[in-house]
N, C-alpha and C positions, 0 to 999 in steps of 0.2 A: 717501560713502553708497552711488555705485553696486556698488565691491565689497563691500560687508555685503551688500546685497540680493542679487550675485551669487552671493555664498559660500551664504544662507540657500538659494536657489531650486535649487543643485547638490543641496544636502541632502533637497531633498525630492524631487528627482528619484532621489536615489539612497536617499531610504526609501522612496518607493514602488517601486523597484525592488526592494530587500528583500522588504517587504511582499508583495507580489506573487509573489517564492519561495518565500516563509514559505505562503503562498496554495495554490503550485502542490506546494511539498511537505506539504502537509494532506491536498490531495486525492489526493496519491500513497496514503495512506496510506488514505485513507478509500477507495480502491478495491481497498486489500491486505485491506479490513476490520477496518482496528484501529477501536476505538472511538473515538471521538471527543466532548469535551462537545460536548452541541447549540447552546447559544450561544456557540461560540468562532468560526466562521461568522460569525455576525454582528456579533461583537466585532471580528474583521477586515477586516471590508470597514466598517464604521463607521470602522475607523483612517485606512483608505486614502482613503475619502470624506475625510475630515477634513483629512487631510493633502495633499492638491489643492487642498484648496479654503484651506487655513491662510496666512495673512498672516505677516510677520514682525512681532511684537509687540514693541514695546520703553517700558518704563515708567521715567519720571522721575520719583525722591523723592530730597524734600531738604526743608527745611523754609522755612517762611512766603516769607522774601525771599530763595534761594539765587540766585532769577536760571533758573529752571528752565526758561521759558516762552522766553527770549530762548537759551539754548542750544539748546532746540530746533531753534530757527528758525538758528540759526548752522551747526548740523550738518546739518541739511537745505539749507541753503544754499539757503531759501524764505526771502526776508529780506520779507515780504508784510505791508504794514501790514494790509490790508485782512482779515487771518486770525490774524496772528500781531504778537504787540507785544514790542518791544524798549525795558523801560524798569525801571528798581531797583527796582520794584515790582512784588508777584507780580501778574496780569492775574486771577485769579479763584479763589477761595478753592471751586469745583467742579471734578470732573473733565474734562477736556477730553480728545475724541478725537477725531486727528487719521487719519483714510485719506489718507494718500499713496501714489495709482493703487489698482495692484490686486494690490502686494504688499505694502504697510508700514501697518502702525498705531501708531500712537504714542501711547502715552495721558500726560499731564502731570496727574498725581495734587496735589492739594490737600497743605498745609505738612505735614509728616510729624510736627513738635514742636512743635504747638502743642495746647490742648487744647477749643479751641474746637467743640462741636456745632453740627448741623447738623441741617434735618428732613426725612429723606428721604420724600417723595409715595407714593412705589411701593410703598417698606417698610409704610409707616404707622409707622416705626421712626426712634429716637435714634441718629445713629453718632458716633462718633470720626473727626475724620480719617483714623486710625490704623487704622481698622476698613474705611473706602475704600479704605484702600491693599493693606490684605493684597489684597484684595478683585482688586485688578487687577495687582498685582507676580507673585501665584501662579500669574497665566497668563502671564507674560511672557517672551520668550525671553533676552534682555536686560535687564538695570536699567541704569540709568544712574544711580548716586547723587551726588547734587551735593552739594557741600560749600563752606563758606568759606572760601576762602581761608587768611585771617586768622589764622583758630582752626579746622580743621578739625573737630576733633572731641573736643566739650564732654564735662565729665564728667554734664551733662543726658541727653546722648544713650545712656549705657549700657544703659538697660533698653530702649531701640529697636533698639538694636544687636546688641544678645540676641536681641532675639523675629524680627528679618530674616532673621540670618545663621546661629543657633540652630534655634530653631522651624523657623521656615521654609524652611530649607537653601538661601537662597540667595546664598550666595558664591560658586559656582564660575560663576555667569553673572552677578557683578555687576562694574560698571569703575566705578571711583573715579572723580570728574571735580571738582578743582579748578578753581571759576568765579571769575567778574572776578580773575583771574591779575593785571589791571593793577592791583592796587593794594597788590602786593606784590612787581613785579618791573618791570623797563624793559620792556616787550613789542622796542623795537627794537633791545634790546641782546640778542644771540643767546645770549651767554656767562652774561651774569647771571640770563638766562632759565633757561639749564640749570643753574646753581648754586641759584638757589633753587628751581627744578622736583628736585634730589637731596634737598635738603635736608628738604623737605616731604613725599619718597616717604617717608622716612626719618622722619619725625615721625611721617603717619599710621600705617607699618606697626608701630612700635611701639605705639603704641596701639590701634590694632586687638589686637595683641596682648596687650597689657596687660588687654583687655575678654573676648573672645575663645578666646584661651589658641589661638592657631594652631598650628597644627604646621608642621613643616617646609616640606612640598608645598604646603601652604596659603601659608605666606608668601613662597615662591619663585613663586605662582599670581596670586597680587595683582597687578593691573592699576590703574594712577594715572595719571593725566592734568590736564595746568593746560591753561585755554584762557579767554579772554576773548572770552565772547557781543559786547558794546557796548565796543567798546575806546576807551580816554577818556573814552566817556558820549556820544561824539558822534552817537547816533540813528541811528534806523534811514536816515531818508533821507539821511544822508551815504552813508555804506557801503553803499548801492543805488548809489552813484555810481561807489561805488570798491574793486569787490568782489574783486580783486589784491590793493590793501592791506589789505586785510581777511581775507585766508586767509593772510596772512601775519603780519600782525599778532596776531590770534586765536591761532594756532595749532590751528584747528580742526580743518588736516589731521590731527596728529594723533590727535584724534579720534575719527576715520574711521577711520586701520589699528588703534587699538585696538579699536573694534567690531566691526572684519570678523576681528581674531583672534580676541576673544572670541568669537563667536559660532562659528566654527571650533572653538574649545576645547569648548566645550561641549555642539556635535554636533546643535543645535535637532533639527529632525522626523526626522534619521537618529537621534540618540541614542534618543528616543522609538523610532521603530520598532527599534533593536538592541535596546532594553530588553524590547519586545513580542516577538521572535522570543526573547530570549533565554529570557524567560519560559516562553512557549508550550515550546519547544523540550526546556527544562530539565525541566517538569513530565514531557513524555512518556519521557524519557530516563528519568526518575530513578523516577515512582511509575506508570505503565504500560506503558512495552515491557519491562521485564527481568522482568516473571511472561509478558508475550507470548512477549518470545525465548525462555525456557526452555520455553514450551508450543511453541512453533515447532522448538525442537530437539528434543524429546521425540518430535515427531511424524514429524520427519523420521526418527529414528533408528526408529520404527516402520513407517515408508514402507520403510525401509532394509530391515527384515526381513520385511514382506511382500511383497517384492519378491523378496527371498530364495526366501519360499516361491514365490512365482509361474517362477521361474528354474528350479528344481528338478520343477514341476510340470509345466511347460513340456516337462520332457528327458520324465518320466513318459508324456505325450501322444504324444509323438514313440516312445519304445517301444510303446506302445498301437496306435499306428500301425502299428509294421511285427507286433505281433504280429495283427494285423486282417487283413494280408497275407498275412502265414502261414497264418491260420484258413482262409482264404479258399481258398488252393491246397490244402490238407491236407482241407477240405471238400468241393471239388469233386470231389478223388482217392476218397475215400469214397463219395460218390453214385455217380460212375461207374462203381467198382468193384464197388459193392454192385447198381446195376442188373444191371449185365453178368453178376451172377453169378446173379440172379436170372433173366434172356431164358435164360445156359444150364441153368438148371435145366429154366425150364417148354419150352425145344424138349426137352431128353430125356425127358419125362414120355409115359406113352400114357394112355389112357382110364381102363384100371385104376388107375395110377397120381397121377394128375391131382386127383384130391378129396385124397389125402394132403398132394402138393403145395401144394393152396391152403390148407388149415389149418393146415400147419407156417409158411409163407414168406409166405403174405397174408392169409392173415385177412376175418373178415368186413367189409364195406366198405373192404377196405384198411386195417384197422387194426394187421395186425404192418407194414405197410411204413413207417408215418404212426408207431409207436413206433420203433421203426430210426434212421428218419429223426430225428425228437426226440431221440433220443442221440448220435446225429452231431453235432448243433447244440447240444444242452448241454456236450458234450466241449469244443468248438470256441469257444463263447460265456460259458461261466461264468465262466472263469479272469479273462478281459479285463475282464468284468462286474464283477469284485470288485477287478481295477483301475482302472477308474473310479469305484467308490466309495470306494475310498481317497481318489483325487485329490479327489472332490467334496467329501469330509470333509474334507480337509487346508487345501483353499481357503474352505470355509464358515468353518473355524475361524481362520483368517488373516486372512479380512475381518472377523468380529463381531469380534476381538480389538483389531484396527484401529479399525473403527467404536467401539469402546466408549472408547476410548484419547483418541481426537480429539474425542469428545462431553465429556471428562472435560476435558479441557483446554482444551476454548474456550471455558471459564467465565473464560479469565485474558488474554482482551483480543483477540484476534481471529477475528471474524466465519467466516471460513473454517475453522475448528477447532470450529464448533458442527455438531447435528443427526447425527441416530441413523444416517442411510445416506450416508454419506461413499460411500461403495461402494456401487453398487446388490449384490441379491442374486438382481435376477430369473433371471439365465441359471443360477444355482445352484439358486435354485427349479425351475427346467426342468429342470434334468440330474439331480434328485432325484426328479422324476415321472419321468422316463425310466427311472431306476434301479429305481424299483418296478414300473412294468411289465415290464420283463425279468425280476423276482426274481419276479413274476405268473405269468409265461412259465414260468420253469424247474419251477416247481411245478406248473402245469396242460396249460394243453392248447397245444403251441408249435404247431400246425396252426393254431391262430388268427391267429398271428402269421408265418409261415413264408410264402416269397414265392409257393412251390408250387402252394400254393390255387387262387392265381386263375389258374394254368397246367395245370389238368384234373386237379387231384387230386381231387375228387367225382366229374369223366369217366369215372377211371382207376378208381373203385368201382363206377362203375352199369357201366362195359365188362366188367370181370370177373364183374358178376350177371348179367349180360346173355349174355355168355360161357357164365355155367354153366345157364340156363335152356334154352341152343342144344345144348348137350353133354347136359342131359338129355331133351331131346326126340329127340337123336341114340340113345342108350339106348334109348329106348323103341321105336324102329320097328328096332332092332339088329337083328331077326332078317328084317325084310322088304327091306333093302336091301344092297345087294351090298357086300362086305367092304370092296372099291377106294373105294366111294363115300362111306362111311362113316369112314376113316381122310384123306381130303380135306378133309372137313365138321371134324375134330377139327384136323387140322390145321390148317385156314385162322383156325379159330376161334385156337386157339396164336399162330399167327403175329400175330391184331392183339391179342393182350394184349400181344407181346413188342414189336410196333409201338406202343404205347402208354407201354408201360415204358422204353421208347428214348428218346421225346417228352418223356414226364417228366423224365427226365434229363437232356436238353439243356434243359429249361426249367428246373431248379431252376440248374445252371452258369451257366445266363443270367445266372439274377437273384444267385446267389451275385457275380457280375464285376460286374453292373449298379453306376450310380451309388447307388443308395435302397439297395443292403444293408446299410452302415451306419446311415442313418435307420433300419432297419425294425430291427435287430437291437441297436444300438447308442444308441441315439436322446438319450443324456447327452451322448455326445461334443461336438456340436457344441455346445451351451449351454455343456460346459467349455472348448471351445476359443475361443467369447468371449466369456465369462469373463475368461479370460485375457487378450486382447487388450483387452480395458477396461481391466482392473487396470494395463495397461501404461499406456497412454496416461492414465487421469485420476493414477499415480503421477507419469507427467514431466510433467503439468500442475501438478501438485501440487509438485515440485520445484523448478521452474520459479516458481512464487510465492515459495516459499518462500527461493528464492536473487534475487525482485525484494524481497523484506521485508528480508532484510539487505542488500541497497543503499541500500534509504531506510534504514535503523535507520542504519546507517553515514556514509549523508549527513547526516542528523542529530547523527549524532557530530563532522561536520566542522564543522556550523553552530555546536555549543555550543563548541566548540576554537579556532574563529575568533573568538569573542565573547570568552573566557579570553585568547586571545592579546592581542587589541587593547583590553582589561582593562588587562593587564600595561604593553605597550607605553607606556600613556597615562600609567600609573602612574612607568614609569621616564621619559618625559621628558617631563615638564610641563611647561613654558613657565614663562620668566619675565614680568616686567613690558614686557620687550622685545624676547620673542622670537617667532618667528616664526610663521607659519601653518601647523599640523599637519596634514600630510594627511589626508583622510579616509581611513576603514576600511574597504576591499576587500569585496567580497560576497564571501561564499563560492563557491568555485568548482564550476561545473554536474559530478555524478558522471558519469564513464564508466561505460558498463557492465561487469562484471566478467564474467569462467567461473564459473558456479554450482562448489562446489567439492562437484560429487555426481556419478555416473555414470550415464547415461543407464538411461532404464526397463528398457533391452531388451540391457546389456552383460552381460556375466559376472560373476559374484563378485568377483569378481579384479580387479575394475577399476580405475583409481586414483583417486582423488577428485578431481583433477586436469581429468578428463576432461569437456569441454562437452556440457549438455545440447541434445541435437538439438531443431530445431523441434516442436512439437508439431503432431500431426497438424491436418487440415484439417477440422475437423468443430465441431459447440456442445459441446463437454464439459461434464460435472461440473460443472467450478467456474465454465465460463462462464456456465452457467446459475447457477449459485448469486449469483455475482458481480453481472450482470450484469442 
């Protein structure tokens, strides 16, 4: 008995062991965002509950007087008047159950062929025997069917025999147990014992046959055993005296290794839990991950090509960059230029000359210098201008495409392929307000936006009115002041416009070098530049899922192949009536993790697929938040 109970209690150590991956690989999955039914959760952890707390159950049927009650007690080797009676007569025509500790139940079911009713209290209801027994054989891990000796197996018994092993499906966990062996064989003759223990295998399994219609595996599957509970008839309190000759006389060992391999064969709370994972496992495999995986591929291969475009827009930025550079020297070359030409104009000017000069070259308020200036700056900023709005257009249309792609497809099973902004679009938003104020700019008034402003370009208007209001008051007293005095006064005034125009010019260079001329001028750039750098990082976080979904979808492939295997295996070597104890079924073994087979966000086109994705940055991304 103690190895049956051992054998059952490895078994449920190692289905809750199962149980428990089956567990841990649900929730892989329910954190990849597959869907998942909502009570299968709880269909699981009710297994596992169950299967902790599960006894080994073993039911005896046989009919009226097999001797049911006194085998029990032989095979438990509880030879206890005070619980259990050893005597030719059945001890109670009710179910009887027996807790032995706190892992065995034994139930001794009422005559299986008799047709005697009975009035069950609890029901308010008429049973059959026969209706008791289904009643507690269907939960048992074990039967133990006893038979006579004598006559094993009546032509009475055929329509019982149907409905157990038929109906009920249970022959591959039932053991045949020829009882009171002694009144058809010497118990102390060892030889005669096994000549008529052959002959009897060989009786019943033909007739099981005959009833039946076994097949092959089936009757190679058949477990039979003689044993005599009261050997001679001589009472329990002899054989309390003499419980040596009594497991040897009995042949009860027997028994015992028949039980502990049946129960082995049949796999008790591991088979249950193989059949649960198998199940579970099967459904996801077959009718939910393969519309996941192909949305999972789908997606990836659009990740693939947004990626593309971000790679390519990427180089785009980077020439935007050095033509920014360029603008930048090529601008400053013009202002200085164009000052300097203007200080030599106004020192070669004289009095007469002077009002010509400020109408052709400056204008009122400084407005020929402030148009000048605006045409420097649209020369230098348009061209760039309209290559950042390529870029913006190119990436706006790469994320909705995206986004529209991934919303379409996470209607086919995973969580993470739903929801309209897979991509955010704000920094695109921003670099598209950007773009309309510069397109604002080029059309109206760039002095608005021009760093100059706030570096004395209104100064540089009220100095030149201010200027000519000195020159015309010089004018007016022209004739009372002395010639020398008079070309001082014009000149000094000259000198601080051209001191002015000097100023201006080292201030617009400033800010042209300064850090904010991009901001001021440019002001898309930086939202396309992260832009980009998003798109990089939530794509290899995105990657990165999507190459952890195919390691569980894959570990799942190992779990249903491990089940198909040890299928087959059990298939090809069933056990005879004397064969041995088949090992249990291996769990599946724990996945390594694989190389995502994708190339990092930030590699080249060219990359090979090969190549491992790098950590994902150090921040809450995307999907962690989605996730999460």
């Amino acid at each position: 008995m103690s190895q049956t109970l051992d054998t059952f209690n490895r078994q449920k150590q190692q289905a809750l062991a199962l149980l428990n991956e089956l567990a841990s690989f649900l929730q892989q999955g329910r954190e990849l965002g597959v869907e998942l039914p909502a009570a299968l959760a709880g269909k699981l952890d009710k297994a596992r509950q169950d299967i902790g707390q599960e006894k080994l159950r073993i039911a005896l049927v046989g009919g009226f007087s097999e001797g049911k009650t006194a085998l029990a007690a032989a095979w438990l080797e509880r030879l206890d008047e005070s619980t259990m009676h050893i005597s030719q007569r059945e001890s109670s025509n009710e179910v009887q159950r027996y807790d032995i500790g706190d892992m065995l139940e034994l139930v001794d079911t009422p005559g299986l062929f008799g047709f005697k009713e009975q009035f069950n209290p609890d029901s308010r209801a008429i049973e059959k025997y026969r209706d008791i027994t289904r009643q507690y054989v269907s939960e048992a891990h074990l039967v133990l069917y006893v038979m006579n000796a004598t006559n094993p197996v009546k032509a009475s018994h055929e329509e019982e025999l149907q409905w157990l092993f038929r109906t009920l499906g249970l022959l591959p966990r039932t053991l045949f147990v020829l009882g009171r062996f002694d009144e058809v064989a010497d118990l102390e003759d060892e030889e005669e014992y096994q000549e008529k223990l052959a002959i009897k295998q060989h009786s019943v399994t033909e007739r099981l046959d005959a009833i039946l219609a076994l097949s092959a595996q089936e009757r190679a599957a058949l477990s039979i055993v003689a044993v005599a509970a009261n050997p001679f008839g001589l009472g329990t309190a002899h054989w309390l005296q003499h419980l040596e000759q009594f497991r040897q006389l009995s042949h009860i060992g027997a028994l015992q290794t028949a039980t502990q391999q049946r129960i082995s064969q049949s796999g008790g709370p591991l088979a249950l839990a193989q059949a649960m994972r198998h199940s579970i496992v099967s459904d996801l495999l077959e009718r939910q991950l393969p519309l996941a995986r192909r949305s999972a591929a789908d997606l990836l291969q659009e990740s693939r090509q947004l990626d593309a475009i971000r790679q390519g827009q990427q180089g785009e930025i980077h020439l935007v960059q050095q033509k920014i550079a360029q603008a930048r020297v090529r601008l400053s070359g013009k202002i200085v230029r164009y000052f300097e030409e203007l200080i030599l104009q106004a020192q070669g000017t004289t009095p007469d000359t002077f009002t010509d000069f400020y109408h052709r070259e400056i204008g009122s308020e400084a407005s020929l210098v402030r148009q000048r200036l605006k045409e420097y700056f649209v020369e230098e900023v348009s061209s760039i201008t309209e290559d950042l709005n390529r870029i913006q257009i190119t990436l706006e249309s790469g994320i909705s495409h995206f986004n529209s792609t991934a919303a379409t497809l996470g209607k086919h099973g995973l969580h993470y392929l739903t929801g309209s902004n897979l991509i955010s679009t704000q920094n695109i938003l921003a670099a598209r307000d950007g773009l309309s104020s510069i397109a604002k700019t080029m059309g109206m008034d760039i002095g608005k936006y021009l760093v100059f402003k706030s570096f004395g370009a209104v100064n540089l208007a009220k100095g030149i009115n201010g200027m000519l209001s000195i020159l015309g008051l010089a004018l007016e007293v022209w004739d009372t002041w002395q010639q020398e005095q008079r070309k001082r006064m014009f000149r000094a005034a000259v000198d601080k416009l051209c001191e002015q125009m000097a100023e201006e010019s080292r201030n617009l260079v400033a800010s042209i070098e300064s850090e904010s001329f991009e901001a001021s001028f440019f002001p898309s750039l930086a939202p396309l530049q992260a832009q980009l750098q998003e798109i990089s990082c939530e794509l290899d976080e995105l990657r990165q899922r999507l190459a952890r979904f195919e390691q569980w979808r894959q570990q799942g492939e190992r779990i249903h192949a491990a089940r198909l295997e040890t299928l087959a295996d059990t298939q090809e070597t069933l056990p005879s009536s004397t064969a041995g104890t088949p090992a249990a079924p291996a769990l599946a073994p724990p996945v390594s993790p694989e190389p995502a087979p994708l190339a990092p966000a930030g590699a080249p086109p060219q990359a090979t697929p090969e190549q491992q994705i790098p950590a994902s940055p150090a921040r809450k991304g995307f999907w962690k938040r989605w996730f999460d």
